[in-house]
C-alpha positions in Angstrom: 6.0 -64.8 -127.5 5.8 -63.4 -124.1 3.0 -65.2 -121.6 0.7 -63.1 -120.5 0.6 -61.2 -117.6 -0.5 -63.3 -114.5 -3.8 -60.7 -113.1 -3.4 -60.1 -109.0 -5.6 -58.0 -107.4 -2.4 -56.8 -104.8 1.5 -57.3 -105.4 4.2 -57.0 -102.3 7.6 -55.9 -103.6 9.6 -57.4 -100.6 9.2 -60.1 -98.1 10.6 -58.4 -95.0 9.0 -57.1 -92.1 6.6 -54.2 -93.5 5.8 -56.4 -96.9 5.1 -59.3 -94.7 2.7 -57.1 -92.1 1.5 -55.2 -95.3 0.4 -58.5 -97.5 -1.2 -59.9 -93.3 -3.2 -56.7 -92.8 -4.3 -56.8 -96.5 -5.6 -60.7 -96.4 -7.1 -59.7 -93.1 -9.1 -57.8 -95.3 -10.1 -60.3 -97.6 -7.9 -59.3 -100.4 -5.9 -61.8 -102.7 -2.1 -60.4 -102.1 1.0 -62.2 -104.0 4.1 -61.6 -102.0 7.2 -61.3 -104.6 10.7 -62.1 -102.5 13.9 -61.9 -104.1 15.5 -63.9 -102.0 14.5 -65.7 -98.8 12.4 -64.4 -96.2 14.9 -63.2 -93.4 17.8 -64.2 -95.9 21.3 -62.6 -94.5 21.1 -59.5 -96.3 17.4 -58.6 -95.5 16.5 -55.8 -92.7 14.7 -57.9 -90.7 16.5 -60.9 -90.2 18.2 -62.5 -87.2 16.2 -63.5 -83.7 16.4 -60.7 -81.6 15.1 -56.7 -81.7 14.4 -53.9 -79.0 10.6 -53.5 -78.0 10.5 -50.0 -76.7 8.4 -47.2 -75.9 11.1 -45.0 -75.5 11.4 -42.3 -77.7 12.4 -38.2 -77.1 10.4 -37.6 -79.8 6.1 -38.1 -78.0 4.9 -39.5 -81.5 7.2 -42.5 -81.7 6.0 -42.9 -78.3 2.7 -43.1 -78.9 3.4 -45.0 -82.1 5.1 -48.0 -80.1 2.2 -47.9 -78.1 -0.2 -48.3 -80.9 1.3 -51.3 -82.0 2.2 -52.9 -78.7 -1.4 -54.4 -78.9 -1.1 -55.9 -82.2 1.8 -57.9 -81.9 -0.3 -59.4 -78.9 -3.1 -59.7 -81.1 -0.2 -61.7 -83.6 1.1 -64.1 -80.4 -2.5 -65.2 -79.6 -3.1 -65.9 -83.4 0.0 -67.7 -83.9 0.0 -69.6 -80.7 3.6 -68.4 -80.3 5.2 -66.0 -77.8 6.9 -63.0 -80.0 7.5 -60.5 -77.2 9.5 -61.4 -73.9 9.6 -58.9 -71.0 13.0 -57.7 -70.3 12.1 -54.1 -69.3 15.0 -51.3 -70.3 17.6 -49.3 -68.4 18.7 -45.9 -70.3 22.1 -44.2 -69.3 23.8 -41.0 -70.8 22.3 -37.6 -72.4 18.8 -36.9 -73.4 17.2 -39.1 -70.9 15.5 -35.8 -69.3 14.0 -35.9 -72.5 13.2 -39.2 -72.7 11.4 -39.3 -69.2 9.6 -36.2 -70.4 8.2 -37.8 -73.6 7.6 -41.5 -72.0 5.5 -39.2 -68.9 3.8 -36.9 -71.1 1.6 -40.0 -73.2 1.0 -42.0 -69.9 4.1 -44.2 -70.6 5.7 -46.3 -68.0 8.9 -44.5 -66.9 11.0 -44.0 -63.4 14.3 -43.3 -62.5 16.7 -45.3 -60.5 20.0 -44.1 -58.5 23.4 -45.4 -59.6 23.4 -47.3 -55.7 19.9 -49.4 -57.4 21.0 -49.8 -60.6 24.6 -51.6 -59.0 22.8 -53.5 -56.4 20.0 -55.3 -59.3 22.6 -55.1 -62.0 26.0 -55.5 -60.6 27.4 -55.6 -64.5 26.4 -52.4 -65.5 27.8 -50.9 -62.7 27.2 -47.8 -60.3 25.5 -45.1 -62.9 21.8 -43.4 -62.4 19.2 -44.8 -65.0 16.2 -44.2 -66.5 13.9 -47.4 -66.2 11.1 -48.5 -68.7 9.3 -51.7 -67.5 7.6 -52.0 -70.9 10.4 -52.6 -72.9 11.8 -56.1 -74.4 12.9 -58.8 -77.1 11.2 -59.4 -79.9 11.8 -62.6 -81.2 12.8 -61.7 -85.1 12.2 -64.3 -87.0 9.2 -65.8 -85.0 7.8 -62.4 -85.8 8.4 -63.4 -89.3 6.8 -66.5 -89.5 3.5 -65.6 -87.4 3.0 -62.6 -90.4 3.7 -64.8 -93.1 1.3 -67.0 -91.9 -1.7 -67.6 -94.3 0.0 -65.3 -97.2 1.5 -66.4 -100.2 5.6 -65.7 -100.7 6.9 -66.6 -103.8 10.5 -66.9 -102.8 13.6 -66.2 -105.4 11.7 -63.9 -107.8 13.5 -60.5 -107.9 11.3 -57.6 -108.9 13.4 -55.9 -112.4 10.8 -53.2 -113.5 7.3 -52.0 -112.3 5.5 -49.4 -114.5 2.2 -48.2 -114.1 -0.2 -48.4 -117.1 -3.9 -47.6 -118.3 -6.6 -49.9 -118.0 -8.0 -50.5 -121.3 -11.4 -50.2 -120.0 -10.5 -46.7 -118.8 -11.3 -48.2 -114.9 -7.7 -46.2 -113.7 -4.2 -47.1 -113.5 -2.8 -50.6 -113.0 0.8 -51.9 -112.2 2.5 -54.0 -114.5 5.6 -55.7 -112.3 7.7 -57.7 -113.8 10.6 -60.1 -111.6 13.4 -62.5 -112.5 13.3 -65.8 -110.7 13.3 -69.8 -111.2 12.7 -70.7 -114.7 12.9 -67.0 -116.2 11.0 -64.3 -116.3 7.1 -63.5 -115.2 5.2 -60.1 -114.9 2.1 -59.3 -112.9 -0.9 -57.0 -113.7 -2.0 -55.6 -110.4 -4.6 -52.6 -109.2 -1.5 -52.1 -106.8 1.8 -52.4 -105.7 3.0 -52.3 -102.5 6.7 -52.0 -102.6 8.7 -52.6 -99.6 12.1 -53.1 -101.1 14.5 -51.3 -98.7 16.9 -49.5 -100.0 16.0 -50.5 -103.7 13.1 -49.2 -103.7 14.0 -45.6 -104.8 15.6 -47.1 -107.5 12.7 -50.1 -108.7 10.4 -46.5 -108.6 12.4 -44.5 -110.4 11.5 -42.0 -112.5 7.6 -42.4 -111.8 8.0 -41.7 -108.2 10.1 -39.9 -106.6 11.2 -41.5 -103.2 12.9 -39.5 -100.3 16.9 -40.3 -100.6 17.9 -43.4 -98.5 21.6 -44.3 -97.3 21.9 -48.1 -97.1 24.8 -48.8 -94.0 26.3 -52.0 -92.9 26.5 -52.0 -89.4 28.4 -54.6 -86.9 26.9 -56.4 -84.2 28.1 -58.7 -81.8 27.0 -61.2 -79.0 28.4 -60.7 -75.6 28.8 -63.4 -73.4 27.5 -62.4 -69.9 26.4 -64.8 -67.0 23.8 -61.9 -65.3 20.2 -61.2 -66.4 20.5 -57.9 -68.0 17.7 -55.9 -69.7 18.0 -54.1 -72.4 20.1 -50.7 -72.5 20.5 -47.6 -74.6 23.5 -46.1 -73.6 23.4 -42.4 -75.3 27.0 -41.3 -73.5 28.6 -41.0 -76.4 28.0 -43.3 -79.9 24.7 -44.2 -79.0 25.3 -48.3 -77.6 22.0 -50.6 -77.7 21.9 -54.2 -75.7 19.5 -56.4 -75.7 19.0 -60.6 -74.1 18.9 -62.8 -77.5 16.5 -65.3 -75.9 17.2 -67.6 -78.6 21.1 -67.3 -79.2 21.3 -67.2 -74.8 23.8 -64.4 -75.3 23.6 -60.4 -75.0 23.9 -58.8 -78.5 25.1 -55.4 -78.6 25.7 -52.4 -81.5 26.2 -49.2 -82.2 23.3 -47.0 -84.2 24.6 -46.1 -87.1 28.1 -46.7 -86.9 29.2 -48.8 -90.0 29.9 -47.2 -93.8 27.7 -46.9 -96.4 27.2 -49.8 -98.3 25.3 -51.3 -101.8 23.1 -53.7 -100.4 23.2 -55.7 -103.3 26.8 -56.3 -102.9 28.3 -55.4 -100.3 30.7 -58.2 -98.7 29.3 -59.6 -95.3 32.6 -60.4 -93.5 33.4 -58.8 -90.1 34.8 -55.4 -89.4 37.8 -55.4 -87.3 37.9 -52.1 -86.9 33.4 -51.6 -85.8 33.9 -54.5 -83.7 36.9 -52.8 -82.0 35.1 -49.4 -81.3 31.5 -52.0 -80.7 34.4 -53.9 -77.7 35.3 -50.4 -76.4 32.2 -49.1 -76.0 30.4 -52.6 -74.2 33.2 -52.5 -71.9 32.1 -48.9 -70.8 28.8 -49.5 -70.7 28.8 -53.2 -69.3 32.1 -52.7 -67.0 31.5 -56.3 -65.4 31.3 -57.4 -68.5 34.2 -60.4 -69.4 35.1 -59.6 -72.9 34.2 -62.4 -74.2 32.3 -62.6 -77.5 30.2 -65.7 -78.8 29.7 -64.1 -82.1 29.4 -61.6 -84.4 27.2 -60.4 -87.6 26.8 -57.4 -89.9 22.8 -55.7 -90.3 22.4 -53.8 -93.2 20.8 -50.0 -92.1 18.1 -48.7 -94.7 17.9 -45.1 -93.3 16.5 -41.8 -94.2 18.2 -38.5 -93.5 16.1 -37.7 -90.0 15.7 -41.4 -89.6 11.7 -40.8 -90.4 9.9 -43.7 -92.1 8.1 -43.2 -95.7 4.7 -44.4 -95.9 2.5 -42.8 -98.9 1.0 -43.7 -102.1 1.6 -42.3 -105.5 -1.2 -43.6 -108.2 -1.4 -47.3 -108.1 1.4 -47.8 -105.8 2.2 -47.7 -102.4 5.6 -46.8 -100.7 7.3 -48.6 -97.5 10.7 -48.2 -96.7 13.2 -45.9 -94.6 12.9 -47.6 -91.7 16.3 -46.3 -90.2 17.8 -49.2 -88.0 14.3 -48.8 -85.2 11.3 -49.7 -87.4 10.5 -53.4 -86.0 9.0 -52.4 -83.2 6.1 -50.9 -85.1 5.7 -54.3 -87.8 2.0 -55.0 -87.4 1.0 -51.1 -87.0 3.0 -50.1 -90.1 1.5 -53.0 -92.2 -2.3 -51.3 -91.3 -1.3 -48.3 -92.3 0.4 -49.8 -95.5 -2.5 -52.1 -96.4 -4.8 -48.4 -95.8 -3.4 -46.7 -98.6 -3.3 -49.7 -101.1 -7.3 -50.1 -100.5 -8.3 -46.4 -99.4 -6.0 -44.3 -100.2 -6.0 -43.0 -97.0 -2.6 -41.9 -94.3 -3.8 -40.8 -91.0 -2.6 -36.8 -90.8 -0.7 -37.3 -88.0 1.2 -40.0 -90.4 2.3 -36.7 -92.6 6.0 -36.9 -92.2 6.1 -39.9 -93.5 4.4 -38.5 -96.7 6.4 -38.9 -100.3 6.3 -35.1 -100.7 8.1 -33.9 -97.1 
């Protein structure tokens, strides 16, 4: 006979970024959250692994703006909590089209911003060459898997249990619908009874839903990156000339790593082989040399990142019944971790998404 479901008051689908900040903001709260990980936290086919990502206000778009500026404050709220520095200061340079745009946006919510002459941006940054920029002095590095540890902090992660099956049931004393979750790990098989799931499963979360709720599509990508070997202090920089280029100081690896958004082929994230890309890191060479002229060619190493992406690149946030939706967050969600997890740890004990949160809704 089967044991008996173990009773949880909240279940996490997904130890990544927005499962960890989701199961944080919901103990915050005083709430009893399991965290069910099918792997490892930051394990090499997660989202949110490796030690570097882009802190940036910088957006075209004046609600991603004011987003990153929501959620600036809470991962300083997280670095004086964990007694760790998660953020380091590299401020931004932004080269290529759409930067009118961009100044626009950054100006128009009270956003750091300037613009520097291609004889400035030589004589501070010899590398990079003589091309006008656009400056942000807000941006920098978050340090990935520090951010990791400081939200896991205080919450329980079973690791090696692999969600198989959630479907939502009747409480027998007619008090709503539960969430019976079922996972695959260690020893066999275990299911949880929960008042509600919070699934943040990446790309398989469309499918672990599927047919009770019906999740926006989602293309999984695996995308190359690579760690430049450059002597000069360099900031980070967006290069949108062509494919767009990011860069960004790995304070931890003491290299520059460098990609291209949304270059590499579609991909099952389940099984999708890991090995380089000759060909991405080609184009990925090509385009740092452009971008980075002084740079040497020399790489220290290289990776593949697997992309969990929605058609316009917009998040989902929502909640159908008992359970609650994060995913989609396109190759630029990190920056918004701690303010994503409120917002995911608001619907699974309100209900409630902010109307400005809208496109993010289920039912776009």
């Amino acid at each position: 006979m089967a044991a008996s479901p173990v009773e949880a008051e909240l279940v996490v689908v997904g130890g990544g970024l927005l499962g960890l900040a989701a199961a944080r903001s919901l103990s915050r709260r005083g709430r009893e959250v399991v965290v069910l990980e099918a792997a490892a936290v930051g394990h090499e086919r997660s989202g949110s692994k490796g030690t570097a990502r882009i802190f940036r206000y910088g957006y075209e778009d004046p609600f991603y703006v004011r987003m990153a500026m929501a959620a600036e404050p809470l991962w300083a709220e997280l670095e004086r909590e964990s007694g760790t520095t998660l953020l380091v200061r590299t401020g931004q340079l932004d080269f290529g089209a759409g930067i009118a745009e961009l100044h626009d946006a950054l100006r128009a919510c009270g956003a750091p911003v300037g613009r520097l002459p291609g004889a400035e941006v030589e004589r501070r940054f010899p590398s990079l060459g003589r091309r006008p920029a656009l400056e942000e002095p807000a941006s920098g590095v978050l340090i990935a898997d520090r951010c990791l540890a400081a939200l896991r902090q205080g919450v329980e992660v079973q690791e090696g249990w692999e969600v198989t099956a959630l479907a939502v049931e009747r409480s027998p004393t007619g008090a709503g619908e539960r969430v019976l979750v079922r996972a695959s790990g260690p020893g066999g098989e275990r299911r949880y009874r929960a008042a509600c799931a919070v699934v943040c499963a990446g790309a398989r979360t469309g499918d672990l839903l599927r047919p009770g709720v019906a999740v926006p599509p989602q293309r999984s990508t695996l995308e190359q990156v690579a760690y430049l070997e450059i002597d000069e202090a360099l900031p980070v920089v967006i290069d949108r000339s062509e494919q767009l280029l990011y860069g960004l100081p790995d304070p931890v690896r003491q290299a520059y790593k460098a990609g291209l958004h949304h270059a590499g082929p579609e991909a099952d994230p389940r099984s999708a082989g890991m090995a380089q890309d000759a060909r991405l890191l080609a184009e990925l060479r090509s385009a740092a040399g452009t971008t980075i002229p002084g740079w040497s060619g020399t790489l220290v190493a290289s990776e593949r990142c697997l992309y969990d992406s929605t058609a316009n690149e917009d998040f989902v946030l929502d909640r159908a019944g008992p359970v609650v939706v994060g995913c989609g967050t396109s190759g630029h969600g990190f920056k918004f971790g701690p303010l994503l997890g409120e917002h995911l740890a608001e619907l699974a004990t309100t209900g409630r998404l902010p109307d400005e949160l809208a496109r993010f809704r289920l039912s776009r």
